[in-house]
C-alpha positions, 0 to 999 in steps of 0.5 A: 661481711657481705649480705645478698640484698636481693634475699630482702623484702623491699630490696632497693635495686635502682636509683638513689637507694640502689646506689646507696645500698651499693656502697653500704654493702661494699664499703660498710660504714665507710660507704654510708659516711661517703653517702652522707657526705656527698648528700652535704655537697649535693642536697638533691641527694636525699638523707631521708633515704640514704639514712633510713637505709643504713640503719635497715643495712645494721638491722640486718647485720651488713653493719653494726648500728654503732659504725652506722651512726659514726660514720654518717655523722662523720660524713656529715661533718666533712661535708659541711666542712667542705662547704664552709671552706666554700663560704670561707671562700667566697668572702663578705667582699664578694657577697657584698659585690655579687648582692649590691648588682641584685634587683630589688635588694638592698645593701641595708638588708645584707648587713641586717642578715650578717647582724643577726648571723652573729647574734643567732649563728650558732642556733641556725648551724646547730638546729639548721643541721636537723632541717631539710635543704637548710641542713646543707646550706647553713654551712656556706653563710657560716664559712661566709661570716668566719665562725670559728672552725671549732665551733662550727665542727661541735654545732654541725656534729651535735646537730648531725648526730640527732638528725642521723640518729633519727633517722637511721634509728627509724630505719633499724626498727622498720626494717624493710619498712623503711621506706615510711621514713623517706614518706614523712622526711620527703613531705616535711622538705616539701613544706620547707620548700613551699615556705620558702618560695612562698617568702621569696614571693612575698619579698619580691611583691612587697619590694616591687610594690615599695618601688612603685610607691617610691616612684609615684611620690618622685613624679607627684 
């Protein structure tokens, strides 16, 4: 079934969302899964738009809010898949060698990130998938320490499906108001980006400043 999005309060007709809704309207769920699973590969696309837009595509009949859920976690999972075919890839002897050439890092400090993968692993990939920016990336460290592929597609779908749900479900009762989703989730990645940076600014000065005393020791 094809709708004229144009007879829509709020239509998207650029950007992003345009693009979306072009492959919403063409392809139907196939077209939302395909949106997802790009946004898996290419965290830059957004899923507190593309999401919220699909469920307001099932609102108004495009698709049905069944194949909407389907088909955007199913997009999710093959795109984390992908990506932990990448980590699976690159390989600990290779991260190990990429790590050992960083400044200000120790080979110590890789080995501890590695223990407490294997201890909390499953936790980051499952509650990962429901955090903005980390929902993509969990999936490389993943592949990097060979968790198994089965249980990696169970977290990565259970995870995907209460994050898709959320916001697709948002999206079908606010109908053209869906926008207020993108709002909210685009302010909650900021603060996740801010924290992050904000962490990796505190490492870096609290490793400089164990560098300079290190040195001051060696010289008194």
């Amino acid at each position: 079934m094809h709708l004229t999005y144009s007879a829509l309060p709020q239509e998207p007709t650029g950007g992003i969302a345009g693009w979306a809704t072009g492959l919403v309207d063409t392809m139907g769920g196939p077209g939302a899964g395909l949106a997802i699973a790009l946004e898996n590969l290419f965290p830059p696309l957004p899923s507190e738009v593309i999401l919220p837009l699909t469920g307001f595509a099932a609102g108004q009949g495009v698709l049905s809010l069944a194949s909407a859920l389907f088909w955007t976690t199913l997009g999710s999972v093959v795109g984390a898949v992908v990506l932990y075919w990448i980590g699976v890839s690159f390989g600990r002897d290779r991260m190990h060698t990429i790590w050992g050439k960083l400044p200000l890092v120790k080979a110590s400090d890789l080995v501890r990130t590695e223990e407490w993968f294997a201890k909390h692993g499953t936790k980051a990939v499952f509650f990962g998938r429901m955090v903005p920016i980390f929902r993509s990336l969990i999936s490389v460290p993943a592949g990097v320490e060979r968790m198994p592929l089965h249980v990696f597609i169970l977290l990565t779908t259970l995870g995907s499906l209460i994050w898709n749900s959320l916001l697709v479900m948002a999206g079908y009762w606010l109908g053209d108001r869906w926008e207020t989703v993108e709002t909210y989730v685009g302010f909650a990645s900021k603060a996740v980006l801010v924290l992050v940076v904000v962490a990796v600014a505190t490492y870096v000065v609290l490793r400089l400043r164990g560098a300079d005393r290190a040195q001051h020791r060696r010289s008194s």
